[in-house]
N, CA and C of each residue as an Amber inpcrd file, in Angstrom:
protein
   609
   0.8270000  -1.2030000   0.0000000   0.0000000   0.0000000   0.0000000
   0.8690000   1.2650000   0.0000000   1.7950000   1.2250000   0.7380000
   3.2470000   2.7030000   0.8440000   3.3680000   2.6170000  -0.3660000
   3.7480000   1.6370000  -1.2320000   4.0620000   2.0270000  -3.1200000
   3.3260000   2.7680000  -3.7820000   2.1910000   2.1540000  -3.0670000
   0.5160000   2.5020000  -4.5810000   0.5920000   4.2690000  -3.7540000
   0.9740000   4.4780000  -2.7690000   0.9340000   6.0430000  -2.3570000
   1.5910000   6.7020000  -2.7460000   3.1080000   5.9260000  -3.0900000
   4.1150000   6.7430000  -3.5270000   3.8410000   7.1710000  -4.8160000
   3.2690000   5.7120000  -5.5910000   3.2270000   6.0670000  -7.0710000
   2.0120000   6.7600000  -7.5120000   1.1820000   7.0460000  -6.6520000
  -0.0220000   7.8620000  -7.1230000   0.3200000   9.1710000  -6.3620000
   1.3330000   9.8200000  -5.8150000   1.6090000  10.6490000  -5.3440000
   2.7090000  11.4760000  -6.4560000   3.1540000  10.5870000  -7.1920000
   4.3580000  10.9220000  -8.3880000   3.4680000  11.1930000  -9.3000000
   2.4900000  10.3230000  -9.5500000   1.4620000  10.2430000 -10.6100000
   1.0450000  11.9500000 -10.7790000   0.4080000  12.1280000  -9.8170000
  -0.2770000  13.5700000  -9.4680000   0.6000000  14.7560000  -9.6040000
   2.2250000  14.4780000  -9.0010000   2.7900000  15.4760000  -9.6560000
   2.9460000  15.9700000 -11.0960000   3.5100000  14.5300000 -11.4610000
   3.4050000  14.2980000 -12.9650000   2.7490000  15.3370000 -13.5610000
   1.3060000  14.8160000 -13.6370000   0.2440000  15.5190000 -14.1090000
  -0.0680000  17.0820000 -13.7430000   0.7570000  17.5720000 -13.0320000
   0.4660000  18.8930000 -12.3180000   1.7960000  19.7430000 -13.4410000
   2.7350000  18.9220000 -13.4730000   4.0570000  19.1640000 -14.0090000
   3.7150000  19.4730000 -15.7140000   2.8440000  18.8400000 -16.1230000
   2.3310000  18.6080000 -17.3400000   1.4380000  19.3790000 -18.6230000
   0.9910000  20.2200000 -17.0670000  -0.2940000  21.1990000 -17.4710000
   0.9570000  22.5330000 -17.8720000   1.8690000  22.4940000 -17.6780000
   3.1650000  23.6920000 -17.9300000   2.8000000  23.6940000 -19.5990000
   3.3050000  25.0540000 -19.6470000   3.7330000  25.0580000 -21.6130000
   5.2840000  24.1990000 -21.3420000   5.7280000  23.3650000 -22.5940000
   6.6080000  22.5320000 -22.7230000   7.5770000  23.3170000 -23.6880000
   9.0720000  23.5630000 -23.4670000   9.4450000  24.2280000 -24.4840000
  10.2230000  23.2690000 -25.8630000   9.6730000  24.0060000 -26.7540000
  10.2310000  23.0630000 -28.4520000  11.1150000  24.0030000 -28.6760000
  12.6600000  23.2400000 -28.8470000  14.0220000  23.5610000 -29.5990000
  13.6490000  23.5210000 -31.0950000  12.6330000  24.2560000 -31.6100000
  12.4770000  24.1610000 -33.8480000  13.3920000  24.7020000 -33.8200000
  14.1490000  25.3400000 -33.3300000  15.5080000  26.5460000 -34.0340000
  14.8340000  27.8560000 -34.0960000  13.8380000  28.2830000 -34.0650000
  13.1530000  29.4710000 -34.3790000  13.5580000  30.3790000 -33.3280000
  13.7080000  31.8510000 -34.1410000  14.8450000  33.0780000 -33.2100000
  13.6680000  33.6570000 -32.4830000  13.5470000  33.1460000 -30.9220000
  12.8850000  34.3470000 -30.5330000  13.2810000  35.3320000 -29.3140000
  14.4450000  35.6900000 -29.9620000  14.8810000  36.7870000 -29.7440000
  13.8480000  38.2150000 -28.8020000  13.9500000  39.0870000 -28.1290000
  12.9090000  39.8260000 -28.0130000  13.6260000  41.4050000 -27.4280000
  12.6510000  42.3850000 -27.5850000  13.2930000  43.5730000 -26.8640000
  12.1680000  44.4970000 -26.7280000  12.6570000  45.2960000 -25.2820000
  11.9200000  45.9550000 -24.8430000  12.3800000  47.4590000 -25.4970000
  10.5730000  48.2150000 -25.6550000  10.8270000  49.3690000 -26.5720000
  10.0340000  50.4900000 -25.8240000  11.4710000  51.4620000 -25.1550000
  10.5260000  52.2410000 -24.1600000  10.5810000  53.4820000 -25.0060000
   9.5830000  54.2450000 -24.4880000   9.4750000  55.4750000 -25.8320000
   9.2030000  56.5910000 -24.3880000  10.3740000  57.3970000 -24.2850000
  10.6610000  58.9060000 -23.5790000  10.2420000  59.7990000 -24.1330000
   9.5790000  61.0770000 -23.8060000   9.3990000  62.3030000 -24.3820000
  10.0460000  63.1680000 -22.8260000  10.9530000  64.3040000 -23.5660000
  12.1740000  64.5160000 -22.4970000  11.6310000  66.3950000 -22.7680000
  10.6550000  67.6080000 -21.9160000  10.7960000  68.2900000 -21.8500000
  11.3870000  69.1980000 -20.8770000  12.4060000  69.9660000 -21.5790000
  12.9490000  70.5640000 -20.1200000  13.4860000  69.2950000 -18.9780000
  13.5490000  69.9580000 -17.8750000  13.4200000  68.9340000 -16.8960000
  12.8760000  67.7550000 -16.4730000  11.5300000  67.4200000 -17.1290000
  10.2920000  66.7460000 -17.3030000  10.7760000  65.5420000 -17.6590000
  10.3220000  64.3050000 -17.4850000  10.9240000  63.0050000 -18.3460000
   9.3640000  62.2770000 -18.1160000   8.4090000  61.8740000 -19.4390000
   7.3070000  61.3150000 -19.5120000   7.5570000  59.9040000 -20.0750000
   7.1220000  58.6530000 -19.8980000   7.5230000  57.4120000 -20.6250000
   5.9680000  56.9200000 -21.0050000   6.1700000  56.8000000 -22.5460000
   4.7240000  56.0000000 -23.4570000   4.7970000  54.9860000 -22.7770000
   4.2000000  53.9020000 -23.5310000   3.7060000  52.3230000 -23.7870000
   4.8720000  51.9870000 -24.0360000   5.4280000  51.0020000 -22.7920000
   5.9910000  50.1800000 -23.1020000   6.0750000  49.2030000 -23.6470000
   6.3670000  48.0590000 -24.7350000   6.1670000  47.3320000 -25.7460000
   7.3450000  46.0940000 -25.7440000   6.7460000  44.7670000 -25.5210000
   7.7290000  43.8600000 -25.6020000   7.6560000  43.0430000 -26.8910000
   8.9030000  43.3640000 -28.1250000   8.2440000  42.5660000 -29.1380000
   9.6190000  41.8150000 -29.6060000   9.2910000  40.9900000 -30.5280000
  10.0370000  40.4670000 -31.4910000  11.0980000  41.3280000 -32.2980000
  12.7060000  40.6680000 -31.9780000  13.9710000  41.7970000 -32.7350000
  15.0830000  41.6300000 -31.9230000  15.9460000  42.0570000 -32.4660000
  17.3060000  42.2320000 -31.7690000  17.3830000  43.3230000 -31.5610000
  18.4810000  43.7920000 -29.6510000  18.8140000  45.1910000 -29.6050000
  19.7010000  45.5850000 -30.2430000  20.4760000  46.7410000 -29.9770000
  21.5860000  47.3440000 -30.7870000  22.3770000  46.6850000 -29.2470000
  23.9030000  46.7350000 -29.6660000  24.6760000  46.6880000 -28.5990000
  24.9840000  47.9100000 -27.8320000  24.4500000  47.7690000 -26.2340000
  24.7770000  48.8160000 -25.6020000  25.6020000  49.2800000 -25.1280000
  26.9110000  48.4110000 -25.1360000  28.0610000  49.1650000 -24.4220000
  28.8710000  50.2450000 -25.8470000  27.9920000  50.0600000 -26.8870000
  28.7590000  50.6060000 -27.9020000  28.2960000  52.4460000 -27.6750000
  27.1490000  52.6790000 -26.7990000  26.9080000  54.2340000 -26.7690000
  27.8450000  54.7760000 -25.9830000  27.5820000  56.2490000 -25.9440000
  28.1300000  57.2240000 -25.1980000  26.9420000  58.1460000 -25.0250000
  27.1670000  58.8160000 -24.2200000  26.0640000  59.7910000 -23.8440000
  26.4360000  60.3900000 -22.0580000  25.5520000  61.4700000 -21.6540000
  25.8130000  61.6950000 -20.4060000  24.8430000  61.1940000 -19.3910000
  23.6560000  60.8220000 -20.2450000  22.5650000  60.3070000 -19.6180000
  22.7890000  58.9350000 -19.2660000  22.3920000  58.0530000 -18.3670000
  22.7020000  56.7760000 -18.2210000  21.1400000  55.8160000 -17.6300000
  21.1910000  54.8270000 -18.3660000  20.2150000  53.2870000 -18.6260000
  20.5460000  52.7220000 -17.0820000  19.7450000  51.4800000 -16.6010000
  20.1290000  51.0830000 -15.6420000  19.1390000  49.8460000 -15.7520000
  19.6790000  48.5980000 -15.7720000  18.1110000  47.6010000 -15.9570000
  18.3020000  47.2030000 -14.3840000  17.2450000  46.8730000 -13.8060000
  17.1360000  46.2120000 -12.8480000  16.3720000  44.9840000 -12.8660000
  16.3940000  44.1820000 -11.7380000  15.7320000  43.0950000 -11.5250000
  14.3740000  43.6450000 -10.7300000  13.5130000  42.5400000 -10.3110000
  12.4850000  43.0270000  -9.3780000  12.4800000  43.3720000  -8.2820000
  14.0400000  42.3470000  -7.6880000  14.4780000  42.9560000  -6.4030000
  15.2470000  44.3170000  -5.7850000  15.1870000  44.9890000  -7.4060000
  16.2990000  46.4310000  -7.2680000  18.0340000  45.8350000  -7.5910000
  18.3170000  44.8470000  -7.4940000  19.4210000  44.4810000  -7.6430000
  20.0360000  44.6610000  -9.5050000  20.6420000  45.7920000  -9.2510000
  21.1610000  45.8680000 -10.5090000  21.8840000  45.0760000 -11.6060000
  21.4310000  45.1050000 -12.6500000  21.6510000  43.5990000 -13.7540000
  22.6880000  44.4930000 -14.7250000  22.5780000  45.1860000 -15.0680000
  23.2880000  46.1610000 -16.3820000  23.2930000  48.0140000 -16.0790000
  23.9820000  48.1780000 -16.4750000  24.1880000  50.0030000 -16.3930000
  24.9690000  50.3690000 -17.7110000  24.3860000  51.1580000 -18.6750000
  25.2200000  51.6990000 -19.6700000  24.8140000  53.2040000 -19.8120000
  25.3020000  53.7890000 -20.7780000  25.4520000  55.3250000 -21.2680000
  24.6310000  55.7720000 -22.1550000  24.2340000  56.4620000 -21.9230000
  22.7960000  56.7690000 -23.3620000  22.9160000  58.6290000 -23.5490000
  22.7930000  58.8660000 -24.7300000  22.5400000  60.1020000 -25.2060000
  21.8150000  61.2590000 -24.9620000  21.7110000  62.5670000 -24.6370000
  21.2310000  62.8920000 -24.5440000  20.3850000  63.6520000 -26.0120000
  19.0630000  63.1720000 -25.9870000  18.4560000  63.6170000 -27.2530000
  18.6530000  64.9220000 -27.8830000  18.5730000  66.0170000 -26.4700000
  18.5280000  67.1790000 -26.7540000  19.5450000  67.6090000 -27.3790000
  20.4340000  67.0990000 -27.1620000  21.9740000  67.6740000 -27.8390000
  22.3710000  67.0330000 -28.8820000  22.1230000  68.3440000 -30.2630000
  22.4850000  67.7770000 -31.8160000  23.4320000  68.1830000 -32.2900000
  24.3270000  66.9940000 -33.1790000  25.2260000  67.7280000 -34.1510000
  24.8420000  67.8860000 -35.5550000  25.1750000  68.5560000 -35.9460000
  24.6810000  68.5470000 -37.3290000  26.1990000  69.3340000 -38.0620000
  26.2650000  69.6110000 -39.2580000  27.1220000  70.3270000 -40.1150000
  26.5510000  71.8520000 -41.0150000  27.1450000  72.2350000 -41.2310000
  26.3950000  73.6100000 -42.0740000  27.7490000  74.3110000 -43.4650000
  27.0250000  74.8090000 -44.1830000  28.1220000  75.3710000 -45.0820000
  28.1270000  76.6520000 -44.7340000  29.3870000  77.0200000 -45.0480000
  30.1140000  78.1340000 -44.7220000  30.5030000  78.5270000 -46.5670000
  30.0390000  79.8910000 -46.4720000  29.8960000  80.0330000 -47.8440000
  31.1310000  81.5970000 -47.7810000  31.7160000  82.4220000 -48.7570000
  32.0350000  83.1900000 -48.9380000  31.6200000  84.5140000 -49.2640000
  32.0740000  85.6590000 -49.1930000  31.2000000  87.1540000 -48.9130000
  30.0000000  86.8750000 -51.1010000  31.0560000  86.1780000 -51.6480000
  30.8760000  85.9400000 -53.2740000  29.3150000  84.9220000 -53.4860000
  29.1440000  84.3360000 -52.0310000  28.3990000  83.1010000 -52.0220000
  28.7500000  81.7820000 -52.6630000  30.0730000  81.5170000 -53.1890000
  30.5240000  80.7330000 -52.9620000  30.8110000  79.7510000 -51.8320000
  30.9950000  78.1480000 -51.7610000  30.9870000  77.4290000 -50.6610000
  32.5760000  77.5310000 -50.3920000  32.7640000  77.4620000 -49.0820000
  34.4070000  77.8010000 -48.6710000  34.5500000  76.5190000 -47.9910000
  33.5470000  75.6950000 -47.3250000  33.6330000  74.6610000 -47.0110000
  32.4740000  74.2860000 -45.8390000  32.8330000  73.2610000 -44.5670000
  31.9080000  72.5530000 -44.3420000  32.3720000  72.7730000 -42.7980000
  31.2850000  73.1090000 -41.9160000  31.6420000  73.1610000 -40.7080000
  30.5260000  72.9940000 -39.5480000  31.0530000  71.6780000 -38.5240000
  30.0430000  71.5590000 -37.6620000  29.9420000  72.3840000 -36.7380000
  28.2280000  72.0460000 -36.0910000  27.3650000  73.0450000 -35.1470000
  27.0870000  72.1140000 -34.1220000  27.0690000  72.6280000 -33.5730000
  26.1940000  71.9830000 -31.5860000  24.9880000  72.4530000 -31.1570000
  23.3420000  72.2550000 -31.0600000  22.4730000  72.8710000 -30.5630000
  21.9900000  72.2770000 -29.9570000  21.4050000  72.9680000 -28.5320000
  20.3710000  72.1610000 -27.0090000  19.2190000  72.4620000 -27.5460000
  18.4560000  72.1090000 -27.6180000  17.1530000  71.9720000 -27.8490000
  16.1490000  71.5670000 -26.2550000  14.8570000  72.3620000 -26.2390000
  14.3530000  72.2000000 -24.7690000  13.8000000  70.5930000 -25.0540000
  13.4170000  69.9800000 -26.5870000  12.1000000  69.3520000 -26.0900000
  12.5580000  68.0020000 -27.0910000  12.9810000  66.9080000 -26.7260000
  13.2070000  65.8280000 -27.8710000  12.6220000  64.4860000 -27.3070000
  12.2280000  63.5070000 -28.0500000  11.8830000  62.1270000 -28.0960000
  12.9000000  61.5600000 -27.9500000  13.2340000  60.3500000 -27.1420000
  14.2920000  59.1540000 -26.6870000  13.5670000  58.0290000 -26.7050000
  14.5250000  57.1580000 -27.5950000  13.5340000  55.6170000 -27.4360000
  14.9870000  55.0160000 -26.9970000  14.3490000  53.6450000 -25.7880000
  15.5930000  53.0440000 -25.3550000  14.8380000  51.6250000 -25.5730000
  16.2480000  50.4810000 -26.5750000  15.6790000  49.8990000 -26.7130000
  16.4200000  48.6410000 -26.2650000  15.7190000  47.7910000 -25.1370000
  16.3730000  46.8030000 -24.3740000  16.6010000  45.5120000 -25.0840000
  17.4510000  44.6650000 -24.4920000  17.3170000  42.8590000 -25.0300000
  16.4770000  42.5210000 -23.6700000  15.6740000  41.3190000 -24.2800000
  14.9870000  40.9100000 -23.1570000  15.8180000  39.8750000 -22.2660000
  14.9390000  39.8150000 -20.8000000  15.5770000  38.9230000 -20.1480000
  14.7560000  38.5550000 -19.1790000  14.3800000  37.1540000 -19.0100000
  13.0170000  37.3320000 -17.7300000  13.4940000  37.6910000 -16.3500000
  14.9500000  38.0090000 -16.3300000  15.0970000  38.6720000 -14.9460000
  14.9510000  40.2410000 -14.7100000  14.7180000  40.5210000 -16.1100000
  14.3700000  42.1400000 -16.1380000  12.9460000  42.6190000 -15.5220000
  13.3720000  43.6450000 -14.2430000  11.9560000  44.1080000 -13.9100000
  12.0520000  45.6450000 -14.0860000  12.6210000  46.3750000 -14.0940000
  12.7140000  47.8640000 -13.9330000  13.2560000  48.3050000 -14.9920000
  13.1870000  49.3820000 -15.6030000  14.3630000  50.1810000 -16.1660000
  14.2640000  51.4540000 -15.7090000  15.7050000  52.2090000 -15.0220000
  15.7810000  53.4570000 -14.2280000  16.7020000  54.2740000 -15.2790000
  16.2950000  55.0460000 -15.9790000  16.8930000  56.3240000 -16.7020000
  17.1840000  58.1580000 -15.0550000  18.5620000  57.7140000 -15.3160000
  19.3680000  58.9130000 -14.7960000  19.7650000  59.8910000 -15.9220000
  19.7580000  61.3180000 -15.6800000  19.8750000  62.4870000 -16.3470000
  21.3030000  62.5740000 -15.9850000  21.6870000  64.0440000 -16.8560000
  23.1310000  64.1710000 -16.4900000  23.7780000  64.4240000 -15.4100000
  23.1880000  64.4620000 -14.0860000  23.3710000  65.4080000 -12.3600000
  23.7830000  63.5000000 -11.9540000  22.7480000  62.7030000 -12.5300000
  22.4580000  61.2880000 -11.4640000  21.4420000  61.3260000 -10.9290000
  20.5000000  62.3550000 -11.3150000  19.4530000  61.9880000 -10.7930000
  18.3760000  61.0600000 -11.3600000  17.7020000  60.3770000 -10.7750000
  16.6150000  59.6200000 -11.3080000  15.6460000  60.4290000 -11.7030000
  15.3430000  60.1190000 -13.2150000  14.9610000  61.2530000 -13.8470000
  12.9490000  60.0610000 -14.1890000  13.2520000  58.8980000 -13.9390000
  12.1380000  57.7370000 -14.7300000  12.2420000  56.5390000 -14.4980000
  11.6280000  55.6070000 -13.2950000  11.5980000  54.4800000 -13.3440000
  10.0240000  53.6480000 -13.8970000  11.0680000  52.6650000 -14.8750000
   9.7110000  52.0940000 -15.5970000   9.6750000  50.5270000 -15.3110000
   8.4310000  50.1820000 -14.9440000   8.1980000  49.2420000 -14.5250000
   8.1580000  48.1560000 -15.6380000   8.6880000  46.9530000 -16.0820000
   8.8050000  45.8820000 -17.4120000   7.6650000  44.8250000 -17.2270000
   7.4790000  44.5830000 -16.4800000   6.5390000  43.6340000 -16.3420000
   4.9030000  43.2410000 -16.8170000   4.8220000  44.5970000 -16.7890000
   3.0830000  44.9670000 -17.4840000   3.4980000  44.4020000 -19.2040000
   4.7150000  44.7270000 -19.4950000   4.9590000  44.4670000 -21.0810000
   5.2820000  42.7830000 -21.0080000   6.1650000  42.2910000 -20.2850000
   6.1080000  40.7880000 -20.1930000   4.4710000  40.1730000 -20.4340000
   3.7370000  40.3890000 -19.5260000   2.2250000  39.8960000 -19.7140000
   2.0240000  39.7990000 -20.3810000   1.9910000  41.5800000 -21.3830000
   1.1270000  41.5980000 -22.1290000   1.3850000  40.5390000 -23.6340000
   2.5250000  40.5430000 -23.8510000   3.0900000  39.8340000 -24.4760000
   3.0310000  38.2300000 -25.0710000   2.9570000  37.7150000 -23.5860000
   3.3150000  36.5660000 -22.8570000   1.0340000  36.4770000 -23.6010000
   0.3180000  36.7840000 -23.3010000  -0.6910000  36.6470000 -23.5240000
  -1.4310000  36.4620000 -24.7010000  -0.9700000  37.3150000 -25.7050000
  -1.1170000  37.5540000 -26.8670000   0.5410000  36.1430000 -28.2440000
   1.4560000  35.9060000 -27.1270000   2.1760000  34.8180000 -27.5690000
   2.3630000  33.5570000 -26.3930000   1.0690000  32.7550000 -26.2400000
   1.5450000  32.0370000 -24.9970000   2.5230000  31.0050000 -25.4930000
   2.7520000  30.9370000 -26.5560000   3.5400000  29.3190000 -26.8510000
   5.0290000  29.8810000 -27.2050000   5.6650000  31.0890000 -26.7260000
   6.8580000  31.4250000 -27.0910000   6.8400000  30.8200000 -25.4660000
   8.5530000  29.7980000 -26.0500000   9.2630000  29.6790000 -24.6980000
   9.8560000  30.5600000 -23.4520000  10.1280000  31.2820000 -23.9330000
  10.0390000  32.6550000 -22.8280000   9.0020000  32.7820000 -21.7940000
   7.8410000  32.4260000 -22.3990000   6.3210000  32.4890000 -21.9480000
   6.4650000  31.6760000 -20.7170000   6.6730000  30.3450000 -21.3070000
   6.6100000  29.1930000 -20.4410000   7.5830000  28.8640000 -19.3570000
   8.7410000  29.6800000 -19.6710000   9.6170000  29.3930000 -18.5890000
   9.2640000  30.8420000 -17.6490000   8.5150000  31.3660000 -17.6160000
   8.4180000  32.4180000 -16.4880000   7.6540000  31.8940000 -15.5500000
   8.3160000  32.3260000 -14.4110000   7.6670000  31.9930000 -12.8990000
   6.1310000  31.8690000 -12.9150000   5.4200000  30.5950000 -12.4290000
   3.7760000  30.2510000 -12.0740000   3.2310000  31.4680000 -11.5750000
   1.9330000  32.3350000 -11.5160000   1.7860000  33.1080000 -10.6780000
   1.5280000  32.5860000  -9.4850000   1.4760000  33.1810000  -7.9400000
   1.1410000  32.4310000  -6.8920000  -0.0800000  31.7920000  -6.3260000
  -1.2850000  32.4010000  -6.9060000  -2.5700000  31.2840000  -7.6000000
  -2.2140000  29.7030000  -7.7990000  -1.6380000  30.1060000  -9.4020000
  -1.4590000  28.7090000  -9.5740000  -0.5250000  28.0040000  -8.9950000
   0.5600000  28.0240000  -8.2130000   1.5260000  27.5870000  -7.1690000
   0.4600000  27.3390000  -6.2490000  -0.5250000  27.7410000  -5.4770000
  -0.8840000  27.3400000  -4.5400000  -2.2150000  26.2710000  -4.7580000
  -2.7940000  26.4910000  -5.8650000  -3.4910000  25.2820000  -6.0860000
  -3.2350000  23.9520000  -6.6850000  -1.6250000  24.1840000  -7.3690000
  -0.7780000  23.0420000  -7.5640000  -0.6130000  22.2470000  -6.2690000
  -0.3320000  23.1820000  -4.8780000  -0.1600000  22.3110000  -3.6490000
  -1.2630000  21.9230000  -3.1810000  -2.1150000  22.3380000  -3.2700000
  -3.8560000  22.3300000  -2.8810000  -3.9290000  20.9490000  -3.3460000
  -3.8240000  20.7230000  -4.7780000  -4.4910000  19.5290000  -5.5830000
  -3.5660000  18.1660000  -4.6990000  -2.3060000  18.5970000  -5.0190000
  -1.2890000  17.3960000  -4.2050000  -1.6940000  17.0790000  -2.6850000
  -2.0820000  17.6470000  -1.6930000  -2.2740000  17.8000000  -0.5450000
  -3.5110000  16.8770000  -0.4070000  -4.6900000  17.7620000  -1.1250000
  -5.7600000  16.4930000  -0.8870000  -5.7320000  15.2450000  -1.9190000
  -4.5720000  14.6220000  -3.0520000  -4.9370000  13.4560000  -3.5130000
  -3.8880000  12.2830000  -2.1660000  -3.1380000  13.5360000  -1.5620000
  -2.2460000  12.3440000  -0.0490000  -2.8280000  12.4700000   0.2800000
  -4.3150000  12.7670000   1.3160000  -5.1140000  13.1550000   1.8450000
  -5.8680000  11.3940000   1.4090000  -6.2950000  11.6430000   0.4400000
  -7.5130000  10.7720000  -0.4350000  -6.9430000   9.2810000  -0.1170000
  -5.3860000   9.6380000  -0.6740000  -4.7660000   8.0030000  -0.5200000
  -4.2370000   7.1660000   0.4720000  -4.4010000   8.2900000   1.4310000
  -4.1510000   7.8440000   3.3580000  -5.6740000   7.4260000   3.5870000
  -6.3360000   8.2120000   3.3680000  -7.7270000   7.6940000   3.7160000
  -8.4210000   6.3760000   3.3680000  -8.0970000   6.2620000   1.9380000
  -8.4680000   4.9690000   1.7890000  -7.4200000   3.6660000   2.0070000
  -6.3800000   3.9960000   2.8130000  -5.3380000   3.1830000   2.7950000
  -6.0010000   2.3970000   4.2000000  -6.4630000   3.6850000   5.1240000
  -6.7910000   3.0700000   6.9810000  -8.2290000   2.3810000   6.2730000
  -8.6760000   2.7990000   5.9890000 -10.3270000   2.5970000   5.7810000
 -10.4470000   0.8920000   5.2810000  -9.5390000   0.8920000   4.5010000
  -9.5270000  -1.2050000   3.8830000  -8.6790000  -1.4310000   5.3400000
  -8.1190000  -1.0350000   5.7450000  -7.3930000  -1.6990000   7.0530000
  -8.9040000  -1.8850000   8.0490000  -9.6640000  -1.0270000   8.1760000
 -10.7860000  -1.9150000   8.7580000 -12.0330000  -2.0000000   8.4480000
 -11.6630000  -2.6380000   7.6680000 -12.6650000  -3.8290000   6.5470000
 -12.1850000  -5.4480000   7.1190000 -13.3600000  -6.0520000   7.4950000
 -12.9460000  -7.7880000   8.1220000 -14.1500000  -8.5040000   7.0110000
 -13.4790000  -9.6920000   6.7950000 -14.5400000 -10.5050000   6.0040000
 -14.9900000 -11.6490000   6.4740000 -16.1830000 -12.2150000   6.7290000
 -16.5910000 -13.1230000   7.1760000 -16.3280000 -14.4680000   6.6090000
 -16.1820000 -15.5030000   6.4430000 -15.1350000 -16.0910000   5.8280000
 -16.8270000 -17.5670000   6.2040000 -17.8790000 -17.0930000   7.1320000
 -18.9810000 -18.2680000   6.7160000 -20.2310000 -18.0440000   5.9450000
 -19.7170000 -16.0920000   5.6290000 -20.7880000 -15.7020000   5.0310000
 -20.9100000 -16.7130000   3.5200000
């Protein structure tokens, strides 16, 4: 009877284990990145819709800038920190012409501008929970929360492996133990219960 408990106790995990999305190695790139969209006035820092989609990032240690990225985890524990641009500040080139209006040649310009758009665009990672954009002082200028974009994602693609390997919510963790709890429950019970059962042997 201890076997038939054990093995209907494995059984049940099994089956609990089962109900998971399963991940398939086809080779298919699914790659992903997060696409945060800044509008930077003045002092002001506003963040759109965040968006988790299908793509590769650019490599980030390749920027410069005075502004600086910061990914975090959910616990605040910092995962990555790089350098990012400040939008407002453009170069551009201009011609330089002669009193004749002739071109004399070619010479760059520098202008601040109060009011520009910043898109920062992440690689995904399911340990990513935050992204904290610092201005040029260090101050925290925007923390954006990643997770609303995981969902949404995750909902609209449930069969990307990404999907499936993210943490159960705690719902379903607790009715996974729920279900296990009462089938040991079920199989103790009927284990005492034939223990007293007697058979009459002149019936």
């Amino acid at each position: 009877m201890k076997q038939q408990i054990i093995t209907g106790t494995a059984a049940i995990l099994l089956a609990c284990l089962l109900v998971l999305p399963a991940y398939a190695a086809d080779g298919t790139d699914y790659s992903k990145v997060f696409f945060i969209p800044f509008t930077i006035d003045e002092n002001n820092v506003t963040c759109g819709q965040v968006v988790l989609m299908y793509g590769h990032s650019p490599d980030l240690g390749l920027q410069s800038g005075t502004f600086r990225g910061e990914i975090a985890e959910s616990g605040a524990k910092t995962i990555r920190s790089f350098a990012i641009w400040d939008p407002r500040v453009r170069f551009g080139d201009t011609v330089v012409k002669r009193p004749d209006g002739s071109v004399s040649g070619v010479s760059g310009i520098l202008e601040k501008t109060d009011r520009a758009d910043l898109t920062v665009i992440l690689p995904f990672s399911a340990a990513s929970g935050t992204f904290n954009l610092y201005d040029d002082t260090g101050v925290l200028v925007s923390s954006v929360d990643l997770r609303p974009a995981v969902s949404a994602f995750c909902s609209s693609n449930p069969k990307d492996p990404d999907c499936s390997r993210l943490p159960l919510p705690l719902p379903a963790l607790i009715g996974i133990v729920l279900v296990v709890i009462a089938a040991i429950g079920i199989l103790y019970y009927r284990k005492y219960r034939n223990k007293g059962i007697t058979v009459d042997k002149n019936q």
